[in-house]
Structure formats: structure tokens, C-alpha cells
N, C-alpha and C positions, 0 to 999 in steps of 0.2 A: 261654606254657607249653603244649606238648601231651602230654594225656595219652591212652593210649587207651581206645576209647569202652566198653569192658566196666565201667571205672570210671565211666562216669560216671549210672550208677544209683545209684552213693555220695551221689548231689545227693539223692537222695528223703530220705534218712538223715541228710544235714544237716539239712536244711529242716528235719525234723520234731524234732528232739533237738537243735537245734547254733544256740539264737539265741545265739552267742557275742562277748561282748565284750570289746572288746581290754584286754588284762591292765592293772593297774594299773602305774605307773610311778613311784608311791609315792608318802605325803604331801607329803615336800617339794615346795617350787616348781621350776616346770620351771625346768631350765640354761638358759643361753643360746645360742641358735643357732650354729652354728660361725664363726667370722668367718675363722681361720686355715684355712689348709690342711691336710688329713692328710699324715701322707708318702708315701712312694711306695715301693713294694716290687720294682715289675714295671720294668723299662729302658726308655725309650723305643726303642729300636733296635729292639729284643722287637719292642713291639706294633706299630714300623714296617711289618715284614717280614710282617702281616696284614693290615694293610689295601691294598684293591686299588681303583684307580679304572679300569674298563675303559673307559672313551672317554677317559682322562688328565684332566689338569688342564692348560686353557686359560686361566685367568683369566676367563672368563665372569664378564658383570657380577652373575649373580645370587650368586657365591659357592660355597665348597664344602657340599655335604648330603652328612652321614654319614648311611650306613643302619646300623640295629641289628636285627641277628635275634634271636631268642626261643632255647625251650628245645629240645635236640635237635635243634638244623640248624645250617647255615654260612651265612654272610655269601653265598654264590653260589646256594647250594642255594634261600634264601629270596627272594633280589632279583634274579636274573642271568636269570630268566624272565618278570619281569613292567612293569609301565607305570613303575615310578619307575627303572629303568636304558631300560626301550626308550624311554618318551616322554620323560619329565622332563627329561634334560639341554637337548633342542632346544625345550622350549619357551619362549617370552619370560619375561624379559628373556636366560634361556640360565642351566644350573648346572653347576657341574662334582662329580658323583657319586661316592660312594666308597661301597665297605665294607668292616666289619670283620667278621674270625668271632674270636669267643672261644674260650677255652678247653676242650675238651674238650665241646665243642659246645655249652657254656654249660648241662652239668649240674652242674658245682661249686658253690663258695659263690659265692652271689648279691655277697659284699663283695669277692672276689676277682677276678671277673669284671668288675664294675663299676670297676676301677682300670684294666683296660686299655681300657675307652671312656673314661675321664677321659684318658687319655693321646693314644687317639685324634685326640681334640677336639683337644689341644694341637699336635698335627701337626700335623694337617689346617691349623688354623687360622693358621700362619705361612704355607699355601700359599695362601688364599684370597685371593681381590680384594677382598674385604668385609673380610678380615682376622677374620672373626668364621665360626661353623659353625652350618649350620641343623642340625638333628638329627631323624630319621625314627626311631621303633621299633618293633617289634611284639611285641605278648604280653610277658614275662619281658625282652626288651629295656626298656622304659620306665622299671623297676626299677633298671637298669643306670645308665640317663641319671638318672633323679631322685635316686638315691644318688650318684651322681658331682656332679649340680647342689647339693646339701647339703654333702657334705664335700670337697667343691673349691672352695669358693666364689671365689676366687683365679683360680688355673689354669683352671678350667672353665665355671663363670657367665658369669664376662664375657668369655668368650670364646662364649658361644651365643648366637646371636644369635633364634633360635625354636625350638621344640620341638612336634613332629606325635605325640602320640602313636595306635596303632590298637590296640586290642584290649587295653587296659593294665590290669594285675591290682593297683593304685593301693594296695587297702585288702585284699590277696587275694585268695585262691580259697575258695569252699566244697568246690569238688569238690577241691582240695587236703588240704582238714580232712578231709574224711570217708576220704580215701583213707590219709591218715595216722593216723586213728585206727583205722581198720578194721587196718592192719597192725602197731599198735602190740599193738592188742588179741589176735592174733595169733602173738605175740614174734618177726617177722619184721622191724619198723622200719619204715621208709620212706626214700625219697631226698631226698639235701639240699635240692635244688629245691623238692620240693614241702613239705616242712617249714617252708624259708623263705618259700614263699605261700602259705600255708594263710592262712587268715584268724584274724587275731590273735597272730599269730607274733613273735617275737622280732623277727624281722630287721625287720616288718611297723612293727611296735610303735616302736620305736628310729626307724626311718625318719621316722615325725611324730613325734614330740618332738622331734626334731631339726631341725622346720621341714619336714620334707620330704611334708607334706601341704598342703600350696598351690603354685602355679604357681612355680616359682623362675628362669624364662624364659617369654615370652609363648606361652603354649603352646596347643593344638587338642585336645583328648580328641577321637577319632571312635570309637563302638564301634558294637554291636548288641544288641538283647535277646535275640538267636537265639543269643548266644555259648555254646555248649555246654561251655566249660571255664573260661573265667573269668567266674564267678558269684556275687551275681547283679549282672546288668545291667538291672534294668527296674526306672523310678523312681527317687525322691530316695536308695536306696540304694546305687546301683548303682556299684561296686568303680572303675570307670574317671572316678568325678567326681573331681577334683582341685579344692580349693579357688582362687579366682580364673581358673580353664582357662576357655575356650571351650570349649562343651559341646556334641559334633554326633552326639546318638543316630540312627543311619542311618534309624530306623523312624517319626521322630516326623512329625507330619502337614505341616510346614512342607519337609521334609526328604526322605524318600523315602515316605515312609508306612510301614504296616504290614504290609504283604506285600513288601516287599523282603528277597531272600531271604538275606545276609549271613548269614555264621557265622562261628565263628575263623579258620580256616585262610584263608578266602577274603576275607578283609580285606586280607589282602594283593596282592591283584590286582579288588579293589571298584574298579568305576570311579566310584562315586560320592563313598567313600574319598579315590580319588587326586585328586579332581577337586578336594574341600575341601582336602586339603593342595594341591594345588602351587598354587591360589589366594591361599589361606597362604602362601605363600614367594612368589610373587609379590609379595604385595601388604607383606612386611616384617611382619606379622602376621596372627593368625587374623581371618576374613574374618568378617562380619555373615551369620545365616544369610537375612536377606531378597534376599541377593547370591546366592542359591546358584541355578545352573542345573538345575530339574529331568532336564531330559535326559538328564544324566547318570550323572541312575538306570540306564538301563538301556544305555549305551554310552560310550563315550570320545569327548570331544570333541575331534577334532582334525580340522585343512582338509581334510585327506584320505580321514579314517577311521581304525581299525586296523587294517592290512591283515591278510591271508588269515596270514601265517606269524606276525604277531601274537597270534592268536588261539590257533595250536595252540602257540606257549608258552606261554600261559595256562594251557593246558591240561597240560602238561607239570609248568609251578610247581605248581600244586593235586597232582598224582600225587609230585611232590618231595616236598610237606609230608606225606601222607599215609605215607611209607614214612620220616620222622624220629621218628613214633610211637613205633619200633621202641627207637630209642636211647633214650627217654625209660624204655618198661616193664624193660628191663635195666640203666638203672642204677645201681652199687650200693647198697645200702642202708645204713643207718647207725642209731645204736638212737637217737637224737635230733637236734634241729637245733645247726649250731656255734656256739661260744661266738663273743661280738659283737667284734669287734675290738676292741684299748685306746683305738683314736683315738675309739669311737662309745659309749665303756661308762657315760660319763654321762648318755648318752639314755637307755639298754638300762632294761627294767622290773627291779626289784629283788627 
């Protein structure tokens, strides 16, 4: 999720007024996790015709990886400049890359959006050599994948075969809440988006009682503590732990340290990031962090290098993401978050 940065002085304003806990879900005992499928609203043809593999689908023995963009950008705008389409596919054992752009640049309902990456998955995954789909996200993407890994259990679980998430707003945002309530209080609203990641949110809420607060594929959390929008991130509180995940804070001392300068937007093109996932999808799972090459703190390990025109698409992705802000502050407002769908209303807080 990017919001822009004049909000995010709203963090002071959580922090001090906003220890909020997620809503109750009522006395009775929780349901049971979904065992069946939800249905399907959106056609598979539909979400065909978004997703794009720019180097194709060879059968590479590593399989197909979906990527997943965040809020206010596309599938090309987030991936089509940086190391998991330029390096990822040629590196060993070899992948064959995809992505999707959602909807409306993925500022709708978070459960809407999330039906056409369940669907994704289902493609993809009759294409792949593995027969199964690794899954990449970023920001408001991982929301996508984990609400699809819960109520697809069926269709979509056992078809993923791991899950990388970056920058993932797991339990919310603060700067969400504060942005939402500042506009409530206002009588101007807020955007669905941020409604649905705010911290303690409906959609939030619903998501773990329905099991979708632990790993539901062998999954990698990588974040930062420097994340400026999905907050917070530093310590056992911090919004991108997932229960059972693999846990790779970029800052911690085993890892890059504490001056690695990672932020939201730039976890998309972190080469220390990229370096724990594609090791991850190398290796069929999240790696050990005593396996981790520090070098990769600060460059991309490859025989080569990255070369010179490398570089300045890196530079180009960061200036992409920077100008998706734009679509994030326009759009429209609504006077609360949407009702839960019928398939998830037995999770939903009461």
C-alpha cells in the first residue's frame, strides 16, 4: 500500500492515541477454517487476459512465479524494471515469470481483488513444470495471496507451492488508521484500501479468524523497520510477522544490520530482498538465515554483475513507484470499509 508521505505524520497520532486492538469476534468459539472453496465471481478468461509473462513460459525446471503488485500500480509499472523479471528468470535451476495487474490498480475491495490472484494461481499453475506456483508480493499484494490462500483452500493452496512475501501489511497499517480516522473525523471518509488496512479492520479481523494469520504455504516475510507506510515494523509487533513464516527483518544483525537503508517502495528492487527470495525458490523453501550472503546487502550477486542498463532501470522502478502515489491520494472515498462478503461473514467480527 502507498500512501503519500504528507500522511504519514498521521503515524505520530496513532502511536500516541491509537494502541488498538483488533475488534472482538464475539463470544462464541471461533468457526472452522474454510475447508471448501469460495465461489468465483470473476471468469478465468477475465484474469487471463492480465496476466503477462515477458520472457514466456518455457517450462524451466524451477516453475512458474507470479508476481503480485501493491496498491496504486500495475503488474509492469512494479516488476518490469527490476531484478525479479531482469535476473530471476536465468537464474538456477531457471523460472518462468509472470504478472498480474489487478483491478483498478488494486484500489478496490481488497476481497475483490484478491479473487483475481486466486484465479491467477489457477492458470498459471496448469502452465508450470512444477505444476504448482511460487508466489512473489509486495505491500497490499500479500493481502491478496493470503486471502486467496484461506478461502481457496482447494483451488489455490495446493496449488502454491511457496510464498515470498516483501513489505506485507499482515496485521495492518497504522498510517492507515490514523489516515482514516483523521478523514472520518472530518466527514470526508477515507479509501476502501486504506479502510481495509488499517489496523484492526474488518477485512483485517476476518482475515485471522479465518486462519489467515499463520503461514498457509511455506512462506519468507522480508520487511524493514525503515517501512514508512506499513507500520509498525520493529520487533515482536511488527505488522509483516505471520505466524509459522520465516522471518527476514533486512536490519537485524545476522542480516544486513541496522543501517541498511530499505524502505517501502525500495523493497522492490532490495538486492538483499531479492537475494533471500530467489534462494527461497531455489531452494523449494525459505532458506536458514545462517545461509544468507551478506554481500548482498549492498549489490546483486550475479557472475557478471548488474550491468550499467541494469542499474538505471532500477532507477526508473523507484521513480515508477514514486508517481503511483498519485492514484493512491485520488482515490475515491467512501464513508466506511465494505461489508465482508457472504463466503467470509462467519469470520467477520460481530
Amino acid at each position: 500500500m502507498n500512501l503519500s508521505r504528507p500522511l504519514l505524520a498521521l503515524l505520530l497520532v496513532a502511536r500516541l492515541s491509537l494502541a488498538h486492538p483488533l475488534p472482538s469476534a464475539g463470544s462464541n468459539p471461533a468457526p472452522v477454517p474454510p475447508v471448501a472453496d469460495s465461489p468465483f465471481v470473476v471468469g478465468a478468461k477475465e484474469v487471463e487476459a492480465v496476466i503477462q509473462c515477458p520472457k514466456g513460459i518455457r517450462g524451466r525446471n524451477g516453475g512458474v512465479v507470479l508476481l503480485v503488485h501493491g496498491t496504486g500500480t500495475s503488474g509492469s509499472e512494479s516488476w518490469e524494471q527490476g531484478p525479479w523479471l531482469d535476473l530471476l528468470p536465468d537464474r538456477s535451476p531457471g523460472f518462468d515469470v509472470c504478472h498480474v495487474t489487478l483491478p483498478q490498480r488494486s484500489t478496490g475491495d481488497v476481497q475483490d481483488t484478491s479473487e483475481w490472484v486466486a484465479r491467477a494461481v489457477q492458470n498459471l499453475a496448469t502452465k508450470s513444470s512444477t505444476g504448482k506456483v511460487a508466489v512473489v508480493a509486495h505491500s497490499q499484494g500479500n493481502l491478496n495471496v493470503q486471502w486467496a490462500l484461506t478461502f481457496w483452500p482447494n483451488a489455490v493452496r495446493t496449488k502454491v507451492s511457496q510464498f515470498i512475501a516483501l513489505a506485507a501489511d499482515f496485521h495492518g497499517t497504522l498510517v492507515a488508521l490514523g489516515y482514516c480516522k483523521q478523514g472520518d473525523a472530518g466527514g470526508k471518509g477515507c479509501s476502501i484500501l486504506a479502510y481495509q488496512q488499517a489496523t484492526g479492520s474488518r477485512f483485517i479481523t476476518t482475515l485471522q479468524v479465518a486462519d489467515g494469520d499463520r503461514a498457509l504455504a511455506p512462506t519468507a516475510s522480508i520487511y524493514t523497520i525503515y517501512d514508512e507506510t506499513v507500520t509498525p515494523e520493529a520487533g515482536s509487533n511488527a505488522t509483516s510477522i505471520l505466524g509459522g513464516a520465516s522471518l527476514f527483518p533486512l536490519q537485524a544483525p545476522e542480516l544486513c544490520g541496522p543501517l541498511h537503508p530499505a524502505e517501502h517502495l525500495s523493497m522492490l528492487t532490495d538486492p538483499a530482498a531479492f537475494e533471500i527470495g530467489y534462494r527461497s525458490l531455489a531452494a523449494g523453501g525459505p532458506i536458514a538465515k545462517s545461509s544468507f550472503d551478506r554481500e548482498s546487502c549492498n549489490a546483486f550477486l550475479t557472475t557478471s554483475g548488474l550491468e550499467q542498463h541494469g542499474v538505471a532501470r532500477l532507477a526508473s522502478a523507484a521513480k515508477n513507484a514514486l508517481a503511483d502515489v498519485d492514484t493512491v491520494a485520488t482515490a475515491p472515498r467512501m464513508g466506511g470499509e465494505p461489508e465482508i462478503k457472504a463466503y467470509a461473514k462467519a469470520y467477520a467480527p460481530r
